[in-house]
C-alpha positions as CSV (number, residue, x, y, z in Angstrom):
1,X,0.0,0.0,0.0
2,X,1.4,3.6,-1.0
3,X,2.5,6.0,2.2
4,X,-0.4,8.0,3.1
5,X,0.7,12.2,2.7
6,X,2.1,14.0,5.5
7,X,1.4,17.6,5.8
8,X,-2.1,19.3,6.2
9,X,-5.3,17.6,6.0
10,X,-6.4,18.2,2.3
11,X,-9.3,16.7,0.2
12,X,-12.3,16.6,2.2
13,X,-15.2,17.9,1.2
14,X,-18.2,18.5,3.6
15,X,-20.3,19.9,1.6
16,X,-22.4,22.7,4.1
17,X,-23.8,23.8,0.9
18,X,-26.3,26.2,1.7
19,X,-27.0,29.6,0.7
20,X,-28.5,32.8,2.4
21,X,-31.6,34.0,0.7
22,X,-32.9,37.0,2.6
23,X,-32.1,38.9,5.8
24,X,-34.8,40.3,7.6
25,X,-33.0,42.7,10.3
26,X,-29.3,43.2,11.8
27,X,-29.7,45.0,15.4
28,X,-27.5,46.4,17.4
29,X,-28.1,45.9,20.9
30,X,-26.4,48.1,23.6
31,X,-25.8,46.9,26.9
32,X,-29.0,46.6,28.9
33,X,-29.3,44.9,32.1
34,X,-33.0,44.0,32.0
35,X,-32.6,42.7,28.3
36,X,-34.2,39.0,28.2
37,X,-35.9,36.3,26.4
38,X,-37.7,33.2,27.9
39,X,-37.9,29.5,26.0
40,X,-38.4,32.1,23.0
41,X,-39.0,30.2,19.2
42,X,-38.0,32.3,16.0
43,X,-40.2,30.3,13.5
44,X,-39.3,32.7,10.7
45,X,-35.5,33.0,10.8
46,X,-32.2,31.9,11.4
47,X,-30.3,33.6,14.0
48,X,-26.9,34.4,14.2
49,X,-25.5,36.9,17.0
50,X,-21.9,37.9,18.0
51,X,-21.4,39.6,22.0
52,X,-19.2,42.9,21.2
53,X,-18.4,43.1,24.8
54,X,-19.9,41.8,28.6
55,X,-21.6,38.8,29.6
56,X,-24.7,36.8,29.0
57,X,-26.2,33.5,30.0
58,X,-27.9,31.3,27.4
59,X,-30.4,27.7,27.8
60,X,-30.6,25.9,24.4
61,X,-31.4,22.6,24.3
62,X,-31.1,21.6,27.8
63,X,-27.6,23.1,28.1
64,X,-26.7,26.4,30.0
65,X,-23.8,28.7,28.1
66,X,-21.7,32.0,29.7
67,X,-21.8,34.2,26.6
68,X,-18.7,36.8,26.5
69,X,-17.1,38.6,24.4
70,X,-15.7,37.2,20.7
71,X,-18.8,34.5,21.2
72,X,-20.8,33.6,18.1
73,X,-24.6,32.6,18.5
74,X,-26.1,30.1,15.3
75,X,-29.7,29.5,16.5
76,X,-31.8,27.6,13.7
77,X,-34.9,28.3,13.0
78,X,-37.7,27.2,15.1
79,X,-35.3,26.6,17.9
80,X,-36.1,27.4,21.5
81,X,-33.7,29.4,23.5
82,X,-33.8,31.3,27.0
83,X,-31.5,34.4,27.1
84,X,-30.6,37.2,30.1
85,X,-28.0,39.8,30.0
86,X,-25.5,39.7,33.2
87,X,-26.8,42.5,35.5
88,X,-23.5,43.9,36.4
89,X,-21.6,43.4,33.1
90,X,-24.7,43.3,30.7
91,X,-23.7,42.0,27.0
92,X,-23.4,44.4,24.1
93,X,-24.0,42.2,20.8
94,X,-25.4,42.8,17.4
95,X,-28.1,40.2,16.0
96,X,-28.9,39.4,12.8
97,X,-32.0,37.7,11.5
98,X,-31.8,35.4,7.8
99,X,-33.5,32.5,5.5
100,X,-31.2,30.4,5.0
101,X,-31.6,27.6,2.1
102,X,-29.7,24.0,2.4
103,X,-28.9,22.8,-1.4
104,X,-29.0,19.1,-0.4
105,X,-30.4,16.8,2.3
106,X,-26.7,16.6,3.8
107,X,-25.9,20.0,4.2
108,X,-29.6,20.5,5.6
109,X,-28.3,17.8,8.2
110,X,-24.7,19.0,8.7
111,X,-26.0,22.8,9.6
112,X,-28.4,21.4,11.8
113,X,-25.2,19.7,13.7
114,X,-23.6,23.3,13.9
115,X,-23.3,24.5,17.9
116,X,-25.4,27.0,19.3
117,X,-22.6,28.7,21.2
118,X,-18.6,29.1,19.7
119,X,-16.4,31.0,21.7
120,X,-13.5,32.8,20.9
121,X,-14.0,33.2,17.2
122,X,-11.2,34.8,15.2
123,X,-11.4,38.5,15.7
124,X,-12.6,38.9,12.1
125,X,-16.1,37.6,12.8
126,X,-16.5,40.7,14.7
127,X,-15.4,43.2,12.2
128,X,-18.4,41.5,9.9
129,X,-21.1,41.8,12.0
130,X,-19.4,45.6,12.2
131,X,-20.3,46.2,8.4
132,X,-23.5,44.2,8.6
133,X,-25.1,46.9,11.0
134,X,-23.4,49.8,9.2
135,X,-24.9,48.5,5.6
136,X,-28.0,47.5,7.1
137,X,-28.2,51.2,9.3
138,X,-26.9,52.9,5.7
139,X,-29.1,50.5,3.5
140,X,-27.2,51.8,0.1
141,X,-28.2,50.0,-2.7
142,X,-27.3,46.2,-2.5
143,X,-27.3,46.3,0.7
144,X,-29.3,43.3,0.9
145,X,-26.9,41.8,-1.2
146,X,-23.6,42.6,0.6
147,X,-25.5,41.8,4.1
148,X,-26.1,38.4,2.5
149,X,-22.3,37.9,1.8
150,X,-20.9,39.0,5.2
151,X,-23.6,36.0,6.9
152,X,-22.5,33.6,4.7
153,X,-18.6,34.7,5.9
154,X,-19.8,34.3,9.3
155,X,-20.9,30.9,8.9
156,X,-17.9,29.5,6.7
157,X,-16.4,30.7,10.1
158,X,-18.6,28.8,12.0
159,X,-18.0,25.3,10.1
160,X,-14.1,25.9,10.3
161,X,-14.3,26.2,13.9
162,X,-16.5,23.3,13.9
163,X,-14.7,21.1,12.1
164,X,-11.2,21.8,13.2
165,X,-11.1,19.1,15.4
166,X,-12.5,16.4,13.1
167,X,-10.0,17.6,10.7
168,X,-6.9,16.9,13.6
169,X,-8.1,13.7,14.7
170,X,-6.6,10.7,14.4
171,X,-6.4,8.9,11.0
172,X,-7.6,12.4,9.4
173,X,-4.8,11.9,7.1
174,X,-6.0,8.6,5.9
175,X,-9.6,9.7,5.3
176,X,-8.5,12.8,3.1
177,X,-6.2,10.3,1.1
178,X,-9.5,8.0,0.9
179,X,-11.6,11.5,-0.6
180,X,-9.0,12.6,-2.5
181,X,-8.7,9.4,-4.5
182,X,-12.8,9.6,-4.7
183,X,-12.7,12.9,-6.3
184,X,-10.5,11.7,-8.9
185,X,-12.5,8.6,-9.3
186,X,-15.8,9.8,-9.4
187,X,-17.0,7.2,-12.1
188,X,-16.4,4.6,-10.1
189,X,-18.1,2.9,-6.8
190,X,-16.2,1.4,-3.8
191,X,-17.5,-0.3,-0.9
192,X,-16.9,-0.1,2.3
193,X,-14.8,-2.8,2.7
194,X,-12.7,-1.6,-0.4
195,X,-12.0,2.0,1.0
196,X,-11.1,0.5,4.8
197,X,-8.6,-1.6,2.7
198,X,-7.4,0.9,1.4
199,X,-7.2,3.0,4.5
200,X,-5.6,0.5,6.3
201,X,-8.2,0.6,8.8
202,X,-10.5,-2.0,9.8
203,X,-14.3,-1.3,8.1
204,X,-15.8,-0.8,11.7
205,X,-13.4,1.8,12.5
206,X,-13.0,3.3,8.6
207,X,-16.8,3.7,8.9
208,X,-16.7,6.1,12.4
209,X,-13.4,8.3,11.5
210,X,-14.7,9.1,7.9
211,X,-18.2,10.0,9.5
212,X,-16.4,11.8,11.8
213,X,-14.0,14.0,9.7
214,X,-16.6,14.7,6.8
215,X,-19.7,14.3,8.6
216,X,-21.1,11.8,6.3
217,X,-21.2,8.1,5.4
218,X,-18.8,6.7,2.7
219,X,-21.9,5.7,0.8
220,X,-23.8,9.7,0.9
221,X,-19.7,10.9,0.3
222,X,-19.7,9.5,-3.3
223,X,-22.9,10.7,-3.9
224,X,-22.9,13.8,-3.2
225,X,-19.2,14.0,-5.1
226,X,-21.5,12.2,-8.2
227,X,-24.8,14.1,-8.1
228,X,-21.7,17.9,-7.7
229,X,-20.1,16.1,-10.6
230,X,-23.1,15.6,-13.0
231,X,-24.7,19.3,-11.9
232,X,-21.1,20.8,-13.5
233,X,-21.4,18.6,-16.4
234,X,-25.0,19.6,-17.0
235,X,-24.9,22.8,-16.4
236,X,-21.7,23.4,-18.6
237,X,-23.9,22.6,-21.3
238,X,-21.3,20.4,-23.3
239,X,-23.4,17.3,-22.2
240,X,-26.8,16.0,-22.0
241,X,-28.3,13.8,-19.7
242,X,-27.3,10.7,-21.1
243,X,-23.8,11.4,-21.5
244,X,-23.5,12.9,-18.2
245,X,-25.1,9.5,-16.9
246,X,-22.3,7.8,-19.0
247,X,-19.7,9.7,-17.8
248,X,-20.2,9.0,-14.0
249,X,-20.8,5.4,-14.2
250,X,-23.8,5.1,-14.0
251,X,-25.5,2.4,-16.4
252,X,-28.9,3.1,-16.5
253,X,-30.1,6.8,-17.3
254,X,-33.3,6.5,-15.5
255,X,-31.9,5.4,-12.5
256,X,-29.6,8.5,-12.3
257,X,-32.5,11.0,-13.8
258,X,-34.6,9.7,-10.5
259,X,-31.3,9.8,-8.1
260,X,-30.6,13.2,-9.4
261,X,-34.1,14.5,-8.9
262,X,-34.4,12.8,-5.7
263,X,-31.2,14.5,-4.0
264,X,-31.5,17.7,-5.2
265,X,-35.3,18.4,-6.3
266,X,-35.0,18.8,-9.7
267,X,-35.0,17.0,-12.8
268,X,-31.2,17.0,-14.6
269,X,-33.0,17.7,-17.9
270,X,-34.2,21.1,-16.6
271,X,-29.6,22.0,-16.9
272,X,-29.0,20.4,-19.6
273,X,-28.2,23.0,-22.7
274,X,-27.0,20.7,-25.5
């Protein structure tokens, strides 16, 4: 078996594909000790919050959390939440309120994994939530659209900090060998068994460190690389549905047609050009 790479973990691809589609309101809230919510449910939105300075204590889903400053707040829709400011060092934070859209079923399922509460962010998640309030406050035209860019920065920063430590476990290196080799091989279908081989791992333990470093199953992996694969063929327009089908292994065009429509809603013929 070849040496596995040293150096960074490269290769793997969890997808988080998702895009913001409207933001209904950035606040800035200034420190106010009598500022609280109880078991509160935001059925409209997505919430994502950073504390500019002070303290706060948060309830979500059974868990308490001491907000302070440089912590980022991801509340999903239709999420219940209990919130107070400290009383003697009450939290100054800015809010902002989005629709967020999930492209596929795993992204839908890998945001929904995302934590409530991240401290210490890198100081730039601050400085966006800075220009959010000062577009939304100036609302220029395209502020919409620049307001929707600086959320979906601030949740790319969320998934890094997220996955970090996935990405240093143990055996990391192994799994991004196992993706990168997918990638390259998109036409063709491994088992389980096949990949751990490869891995050098035994399939009981491939299967939990490559769910755990790209939050998926080896199975859903090569899926989603196909169904990325055949959308950038399609919508290149230099192949129809049949050759696309061809061209990622897959024998029998009505099988992919229905797989394709099944993971991402629509039917492949509706990006096909040629």
């Amino acid at each position: 078996m070849e040496e596995l790479p040293e150096g960074p973990v490269s290769g793997i691809a969890m997808s988080y594909d998702c895009a913001v589609t409207g933001v209904d309101y950035v606040i800035n809230r200034t420190p106010n000790p009598s500022w609280g919510i109880k078991d509160f449910v935001n059925s409209r939105s997505h919430i994502l919050a950073y504390c500019v300075s002070g303290k706060a204590y948060y309830r979500v889903n059974g868990t308490s959390h001491r907000v302070v400053s440089g912590t980022l707040i991801f509340l999903t829709k239709g999420l219940p939440h209990t919130g107070r400011s400290d009383h003697d060092d009450p939290w100054h934070f800015v809010s902002a309120a989005f629709q967020l859209a999930a492209l596929d079923e795993e992204s839908a399922n890998l945001l929904k994994d995302l934590p409530p509460i991240t401290h210490n962010v890198p100081a730039e998640v601050g400085n966006l939530f800075y220009q959010m309030r000062v577009a939304w406050e100036a609302k220029q035209p395209g502020h919409q659209l620049q307001i929707r860019g600086l959320l979906s920065l601030v949740l790319s920063r969320a998934v890094e900090e997220h996955t970090r430590p996935a990405l240093s476990a143990p055996h990391a290196r192994r799994v991004a060998a196992i993706t990168g080799h997918l990638l390259e091989n998109y036409a063709t279908v491994y088992s389980v068994e096949e990949l751990a081989q490869m891995s050098g791992l035994s399939p009981s333990h491939f299967r939990v460190v490559f769910k755990k470093v790209t939050g998926m199953t080896a199975t859903n992996y090569q899926q989603h690389i196909r169904i990325t694969k055949a959308t950038e063929f399609l919508s290149s327009g230099e192949h129809n549905v049949t050759e696309t089908a061809r061209l990622l292994g897959f024998r029998d065009v009505y099988y992919f047609s229905r797989l394709y429509k099944r993971v991402t809603g629509i039917n492949p013929s509706r990006l096909a050009k040629g």
